[in-house]
C-alpha positions as CSV (number, residue, x, y, z in Angstrom):
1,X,64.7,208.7,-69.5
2,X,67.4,211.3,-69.4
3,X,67.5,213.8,-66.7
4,X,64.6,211.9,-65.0
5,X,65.5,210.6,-61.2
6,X,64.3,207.3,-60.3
7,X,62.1,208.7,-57.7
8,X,60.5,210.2,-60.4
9,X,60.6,207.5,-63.1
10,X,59.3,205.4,-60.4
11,X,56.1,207.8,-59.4
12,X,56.1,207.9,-63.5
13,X,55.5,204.5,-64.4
14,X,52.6,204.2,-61.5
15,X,51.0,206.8,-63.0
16,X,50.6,205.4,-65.9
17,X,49.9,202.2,-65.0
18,X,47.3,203.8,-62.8
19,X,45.8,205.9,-65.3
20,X,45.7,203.1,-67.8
21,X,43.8,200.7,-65.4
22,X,41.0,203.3,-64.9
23,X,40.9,203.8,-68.7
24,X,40.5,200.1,-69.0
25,X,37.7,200.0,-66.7
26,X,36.0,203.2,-67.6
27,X,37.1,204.9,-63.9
28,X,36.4,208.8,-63.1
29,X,38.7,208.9,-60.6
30,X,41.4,209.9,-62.7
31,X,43.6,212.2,-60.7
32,X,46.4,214.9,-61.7
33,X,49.3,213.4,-62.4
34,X,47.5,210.6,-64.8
35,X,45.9,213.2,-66.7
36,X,49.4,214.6,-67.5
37,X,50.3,211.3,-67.8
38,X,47.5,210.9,-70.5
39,X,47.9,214.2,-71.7
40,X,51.9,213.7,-72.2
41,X,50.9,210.1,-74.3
42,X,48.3,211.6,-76.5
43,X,51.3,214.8,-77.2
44,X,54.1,212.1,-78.2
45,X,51.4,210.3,-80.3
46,X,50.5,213.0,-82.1
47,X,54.2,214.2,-82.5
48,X,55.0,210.2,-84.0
49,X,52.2,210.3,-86.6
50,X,53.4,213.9,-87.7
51,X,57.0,212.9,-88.3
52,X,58.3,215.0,-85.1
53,X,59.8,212.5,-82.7
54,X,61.5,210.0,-84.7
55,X,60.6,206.3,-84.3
56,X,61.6,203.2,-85.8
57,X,58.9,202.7,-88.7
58,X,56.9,199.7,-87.2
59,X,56.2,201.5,-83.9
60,X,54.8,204.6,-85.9
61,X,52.4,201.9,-87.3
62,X,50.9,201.0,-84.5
63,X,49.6,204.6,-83.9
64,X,48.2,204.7,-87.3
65,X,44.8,203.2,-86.8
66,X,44.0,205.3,-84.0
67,X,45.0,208.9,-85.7
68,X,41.2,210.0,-85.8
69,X,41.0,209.4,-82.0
70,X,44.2,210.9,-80.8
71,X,43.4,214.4,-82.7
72,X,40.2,214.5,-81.1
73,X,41.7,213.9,-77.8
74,X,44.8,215.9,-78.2
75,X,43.2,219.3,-78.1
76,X,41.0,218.5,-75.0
77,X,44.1,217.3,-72.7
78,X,46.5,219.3,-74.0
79,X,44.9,222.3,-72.5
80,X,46.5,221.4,-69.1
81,X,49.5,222.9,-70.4
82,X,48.3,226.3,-71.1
């Protein structure tokens, strides 16, 4: 990522591996930072299926099947921005 150091990138990526093994394993521990991470992935999801960040055509496919459950989700983590 642009602008990102590698400090960052790297307490990035843990994050969301983090936050992705609780998912998997239906944790509650889910602190901060992987609820932004969450939040950030449901955001760009959204923005793929809705034309707004431009992705190659088989990568927006793979989101398609889960539209229903990413605008459910969107509204309730993206309230961490506000």
């Amino acid at each position: 990522m642009d602008g990102v150091s590698e400090t960052q990138q790297s307490i990035n990526d843990a994050c969301c591996k983090s936050a992705l093994e609780k998912l998997i394993n239906h944790q509650t521990d889910i602190i901060p930072n992987e609820t932004k991470v969450i939040a950030v992935s449901l955001i760009a999801a959204d923005m793929i299926l809705k034309g707004e960040l431009e992705v190659d055509s088989s990568i927006r496919e793979l989101f398609v099947p889960y539209r229903f459950s990413i605008n459910r989700l969107r509204p309730i983590f993206e309230e961490i921005f506000i």
